[in-house]
C-alpha positions in Angstrom: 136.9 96.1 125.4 134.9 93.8 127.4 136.8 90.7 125.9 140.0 92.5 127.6 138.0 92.8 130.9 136.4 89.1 130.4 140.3 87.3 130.1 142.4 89.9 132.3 143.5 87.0 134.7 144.1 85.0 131.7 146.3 88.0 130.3 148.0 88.7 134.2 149.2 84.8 134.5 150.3 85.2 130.8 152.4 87.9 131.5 153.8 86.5 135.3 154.8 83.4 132.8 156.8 85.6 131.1 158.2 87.4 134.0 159.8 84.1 135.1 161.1 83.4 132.3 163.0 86.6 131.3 164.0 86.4 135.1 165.7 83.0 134.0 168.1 84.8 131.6 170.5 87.1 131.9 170.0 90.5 133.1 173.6 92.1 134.1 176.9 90.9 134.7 179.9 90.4 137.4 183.8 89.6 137.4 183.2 88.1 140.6 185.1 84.5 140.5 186.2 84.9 137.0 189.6 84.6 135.1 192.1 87.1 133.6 191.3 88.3 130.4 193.3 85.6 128.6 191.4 82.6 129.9 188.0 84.4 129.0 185.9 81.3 127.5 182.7 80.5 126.6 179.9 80.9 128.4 182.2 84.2 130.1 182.4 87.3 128.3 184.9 89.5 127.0 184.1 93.2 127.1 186.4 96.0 125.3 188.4 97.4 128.6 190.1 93.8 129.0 187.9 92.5 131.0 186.2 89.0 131.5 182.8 88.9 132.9 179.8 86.3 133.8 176.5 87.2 132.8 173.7 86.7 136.4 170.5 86.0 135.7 167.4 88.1 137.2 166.6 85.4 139.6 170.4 85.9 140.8 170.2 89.4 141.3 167.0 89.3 143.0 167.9 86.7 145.5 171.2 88.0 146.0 169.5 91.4 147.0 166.7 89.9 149.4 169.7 88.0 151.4 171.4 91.1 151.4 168.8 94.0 152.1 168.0 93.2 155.8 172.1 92.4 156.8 172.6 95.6 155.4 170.0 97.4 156.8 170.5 95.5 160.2 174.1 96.5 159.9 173.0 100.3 159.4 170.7 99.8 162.6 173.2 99.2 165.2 176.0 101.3 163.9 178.2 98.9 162.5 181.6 99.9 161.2 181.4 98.0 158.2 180.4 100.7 155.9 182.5 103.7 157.8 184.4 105.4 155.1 182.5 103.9 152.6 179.2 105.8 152.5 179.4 106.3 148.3 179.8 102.3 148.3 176.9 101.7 150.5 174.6 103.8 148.7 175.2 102.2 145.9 174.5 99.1 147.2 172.0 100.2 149.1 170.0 101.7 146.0 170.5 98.8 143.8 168.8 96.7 146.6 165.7 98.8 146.3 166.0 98.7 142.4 165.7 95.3 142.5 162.8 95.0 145.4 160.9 97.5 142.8 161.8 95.4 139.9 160.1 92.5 141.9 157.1 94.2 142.7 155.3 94.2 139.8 154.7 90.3 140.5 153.0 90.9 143.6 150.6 94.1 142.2 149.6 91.5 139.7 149.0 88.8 142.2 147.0 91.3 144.1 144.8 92.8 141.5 144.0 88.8 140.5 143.0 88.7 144.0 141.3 91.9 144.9 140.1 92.8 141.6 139.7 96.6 143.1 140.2 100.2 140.9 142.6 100.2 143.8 144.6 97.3 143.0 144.7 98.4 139.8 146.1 101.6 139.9 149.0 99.9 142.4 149.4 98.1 139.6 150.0 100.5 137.3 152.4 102.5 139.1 154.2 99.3 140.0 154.5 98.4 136.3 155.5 101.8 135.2 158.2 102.5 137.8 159.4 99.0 137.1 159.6 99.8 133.5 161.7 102.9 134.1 163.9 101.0 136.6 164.8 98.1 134.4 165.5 100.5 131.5 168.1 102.3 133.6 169.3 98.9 134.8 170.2 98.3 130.4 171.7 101.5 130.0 174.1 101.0 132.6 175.2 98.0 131.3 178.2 97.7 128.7 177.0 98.6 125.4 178.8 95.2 123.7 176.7 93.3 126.4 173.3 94.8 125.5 172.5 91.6 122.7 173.0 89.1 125.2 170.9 90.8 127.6 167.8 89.1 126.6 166.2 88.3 129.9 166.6 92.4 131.3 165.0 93.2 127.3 162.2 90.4 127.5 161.6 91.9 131.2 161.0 95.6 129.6 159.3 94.1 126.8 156.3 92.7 129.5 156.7 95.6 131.3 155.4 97.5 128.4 153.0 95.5 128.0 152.0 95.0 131.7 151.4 98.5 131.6 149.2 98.7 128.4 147.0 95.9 129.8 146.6 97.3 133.1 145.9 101.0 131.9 143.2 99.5 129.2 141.8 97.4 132.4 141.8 100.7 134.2 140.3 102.6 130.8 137.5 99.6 130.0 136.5 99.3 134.0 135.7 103.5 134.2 133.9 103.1 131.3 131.8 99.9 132.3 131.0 101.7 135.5 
């Protein structure tokens, strides 16, 4: 596969293009700011329990987590009382900031391995790819099942995911074999 090998940072950039743009659609939803059930309009959402939702893009939920992560970690730090009798809330929060930070990561493994072009950076890669993959796929089985069409940044995310992962692991393959 030395054709592979020959256009991989053509491939990486390809596939960080797409990143941004399924990071520009919608990934999840919130009934933060919305109203009741009988006002539910277009472009809000209507699930089955009554409810009236918005869908958030990627780029939402990532920046909301990276302005929240260090407040809440900085909270933890010094003992503050905000999350005292609400542990089970926190670490739910708390784990969906990391979920995001390792749905984010993949961008910089890729950025890295186009810089370092190291077996090393490669492998990160990988394992960033994969655990990203696994992540977002949780992240769409969490979701409302009547919500799961309009989804289609979260399913063009997994979709490069997948194929982040092939490219890198046939990188990986075709590079032991040049070698």
């Amino acid at each position: 596969m030395p054709w592979l090998d020959k256009h991989k940072t053509a491939w990486r950039i390809a596939l960080l293009v797409l990143l941004a743009v399924s990071f520009a659609g919608p990934w999840y939803y919130s009934s933060d700011g919305v109203p009741p059930a009988e006002w539910c309009r277009d472009p809000l959402v209507l699930l089955e329990n009554g409810r009236c939702v918005r869908l958030v893009s990627g780029a939402f939920l990532g920046l909301t987590m990276a302005a929240f992560f260090p407040v809440m970690v900085a909270d933890v730090l010094r003992g503050a009382e905000t999350f005292a009798g609400r542990g089970r809330e926190f670490l739910g929060a708390f784990l969906f900031a990391l979920l995001a930070l390792a749905i984010i990561q993949p961008v910089v493994t890729t950025l890295l391995a186009m810089l370092r072009r190291s077996r090393r950076a490669g492998v990160y890669n990988i394992v960033a790819w994969g655990l990203a993959l696994a992540l977002s796929i949780v992240l769409a089985v969490s979701a409302p099942s009547e919500l799961l069409p309009r989804l289609w940044g979260l399913w063009l995310y997994v979709a490069v995911a997948v194929a982040g992962l092939a490219l890198e692991w046939a990188l990986l393959r075709a590079q032991r074999l040049l070698n």
